[in-house]
N, C-alpha and C positions, 0 to 999 in steps of 0.2 A: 487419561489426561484431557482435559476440559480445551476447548477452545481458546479461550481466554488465556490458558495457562500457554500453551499451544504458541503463540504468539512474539516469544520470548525467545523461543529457535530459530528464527524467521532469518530471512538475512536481505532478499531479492523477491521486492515486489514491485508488478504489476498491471499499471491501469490500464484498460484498453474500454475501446467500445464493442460492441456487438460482434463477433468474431467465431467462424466455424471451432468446432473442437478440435480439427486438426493443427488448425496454428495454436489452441492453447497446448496440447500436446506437446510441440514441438518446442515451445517456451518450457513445458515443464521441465523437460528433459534435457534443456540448458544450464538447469541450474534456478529456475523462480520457485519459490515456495510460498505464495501469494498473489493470488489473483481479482484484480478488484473489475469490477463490471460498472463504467460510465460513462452512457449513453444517453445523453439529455434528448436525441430526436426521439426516442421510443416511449409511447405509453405505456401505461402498466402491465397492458397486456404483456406488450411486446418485450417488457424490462422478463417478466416472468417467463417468457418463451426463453429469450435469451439465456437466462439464467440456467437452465437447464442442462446447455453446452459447458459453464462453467463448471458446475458445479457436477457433472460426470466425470468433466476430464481432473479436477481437483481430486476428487476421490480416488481416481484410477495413481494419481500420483502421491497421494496422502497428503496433498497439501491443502492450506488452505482460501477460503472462497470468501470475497467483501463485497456490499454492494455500497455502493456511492449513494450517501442523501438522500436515500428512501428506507430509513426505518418502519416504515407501516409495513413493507413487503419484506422484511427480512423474511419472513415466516415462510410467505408463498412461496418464494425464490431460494428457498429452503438454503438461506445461506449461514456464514459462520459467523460472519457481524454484517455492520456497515461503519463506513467513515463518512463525518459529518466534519464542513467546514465551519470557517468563524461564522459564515452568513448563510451559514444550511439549518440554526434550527439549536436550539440549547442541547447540550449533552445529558442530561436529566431528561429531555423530551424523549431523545434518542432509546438512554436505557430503561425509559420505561413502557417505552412500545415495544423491545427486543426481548425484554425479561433479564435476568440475572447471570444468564449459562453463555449469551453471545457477545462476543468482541464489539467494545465503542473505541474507533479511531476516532483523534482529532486532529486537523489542521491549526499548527498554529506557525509564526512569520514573524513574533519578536520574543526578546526573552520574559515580558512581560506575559507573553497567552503562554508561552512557556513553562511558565510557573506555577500560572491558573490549572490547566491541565495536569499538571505533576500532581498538583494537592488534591484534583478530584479524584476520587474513589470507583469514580464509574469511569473514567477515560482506561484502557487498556492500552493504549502506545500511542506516539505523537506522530507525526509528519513534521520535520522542521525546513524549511525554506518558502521560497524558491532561492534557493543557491545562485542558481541564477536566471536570468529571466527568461521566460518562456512563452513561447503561441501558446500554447493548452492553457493558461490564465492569463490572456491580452490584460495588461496596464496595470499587473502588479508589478510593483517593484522586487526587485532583489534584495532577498534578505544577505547574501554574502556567506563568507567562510566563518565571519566573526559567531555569528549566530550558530554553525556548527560545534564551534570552538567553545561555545557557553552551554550548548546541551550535554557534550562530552564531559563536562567539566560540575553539572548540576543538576542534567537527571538521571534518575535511576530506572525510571519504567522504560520499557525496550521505545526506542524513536529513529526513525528513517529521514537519512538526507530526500530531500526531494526538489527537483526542479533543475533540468537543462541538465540530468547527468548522463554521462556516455561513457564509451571506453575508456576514450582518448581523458577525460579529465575525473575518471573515479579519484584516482591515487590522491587529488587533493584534497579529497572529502576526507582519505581513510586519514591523511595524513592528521588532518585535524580532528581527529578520535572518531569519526562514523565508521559503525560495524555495517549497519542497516541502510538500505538506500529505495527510494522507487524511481520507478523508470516509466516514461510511457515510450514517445517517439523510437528512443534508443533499441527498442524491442519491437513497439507495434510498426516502425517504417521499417524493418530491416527487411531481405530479399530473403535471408535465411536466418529466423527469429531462434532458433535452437541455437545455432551458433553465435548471434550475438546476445542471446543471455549466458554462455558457458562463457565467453571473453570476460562478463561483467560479473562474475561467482569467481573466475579465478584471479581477478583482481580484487576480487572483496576478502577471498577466505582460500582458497585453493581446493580443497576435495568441496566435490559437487554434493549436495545431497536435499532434499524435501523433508518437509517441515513432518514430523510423524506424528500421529494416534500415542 
């Protein structure tokens, strides 16, 4: 099974920045089966050092591995896609620096980019929010529930709530039809990141398990 196809089992993913393998380990084994790598302070070098720890510990869990807004390095950083924002870069750009075999995520925030993304042929799954507002993108607004509630209701390619979600407020996401969710803070600030991604897998779906081959 293709990457791409791959994508579709997903359920708990991922963003962090630069991070030993032992914390992504410890995430995987909570329950993530997607791991996105976004670390704006590191050059390319450093995105590709970095990638390295991801993309062991992904392996070692069969899950899979994204890099954020650097389509040109999907290759180096030997990863499974990258996810591109509205203001990271055309989707077209994206899949055709990555080739045909790797994952293009989009970010999209109304049901308008919503839509745009459903009908492209190269997006592979959406990000819909910020659900609610977040530090990790200062002075975007909140898309809300309603936005969840119109992708459950109008796409079909696999799409993740994203934005300010945690334990304590998944259930409202699921409520309103999200299977799929990403997380950064809710994982990468916890003290014991294994445990708070199995809190947030047995509120999404209950048996734990990574994304397979």
């Amino acid at each position: 099974m293709s990457a791409r196809e791959r994508i579709g089992a997903t359920r708990l993913y991922l963003v962090c920045d630069r991070r030993p393998r032992s914390f992504l380990e410890a995430a995987l084994r909570g329950g993530v089966d997607v791991v996105q790598l976004r670390d704006k302070s590191l050059d390319d070098a450093g995105l590709v050092a970095a990638a390295r720890e991801f993309r062991a510990a992904a392996d070692a869990a069969g899950a899979l591995f994204i890099l954020n807004d650097r389509p040109d390095l999907a290759g180096a950083c030997e990863a499974d896609g990258v996810h591109v924002g509205q203001d990271d870069g055309s989707v077209r750009a994206a899949r055709a620096a990555v080739g045909p075999d790797r994952i293009v995520g989009r970010s999209t925030h109304a049901p308008a980019q919503g839509a745009i993304a459903e009908a492209d042929s190269d997006v592979d799954y959406l990000a819909v929010g910020p659900v609610h507002a977040t530090p990790t993108k200062p002075g975007r607004p909140a898309a809300g529930l309603a936005y969840v509630q119109w992708a459950a209701a109008n796409l079909t390619k696999p799409w993740f709530a994203i934005g300010g979600l945690d334990a304590a407020n998944v259930a409202a996401v699921s409520a309103h039809g999200a299977t799929r969710i990403v997380v950064v803070r809710a994982i990468a600030a916890a003290p014991d990141p294994e445990a708070a991604a199995r809190a947030l897998r047995e509120r999404l779906e209950g048996p734990i398990g990574a994304a397979q081959p």
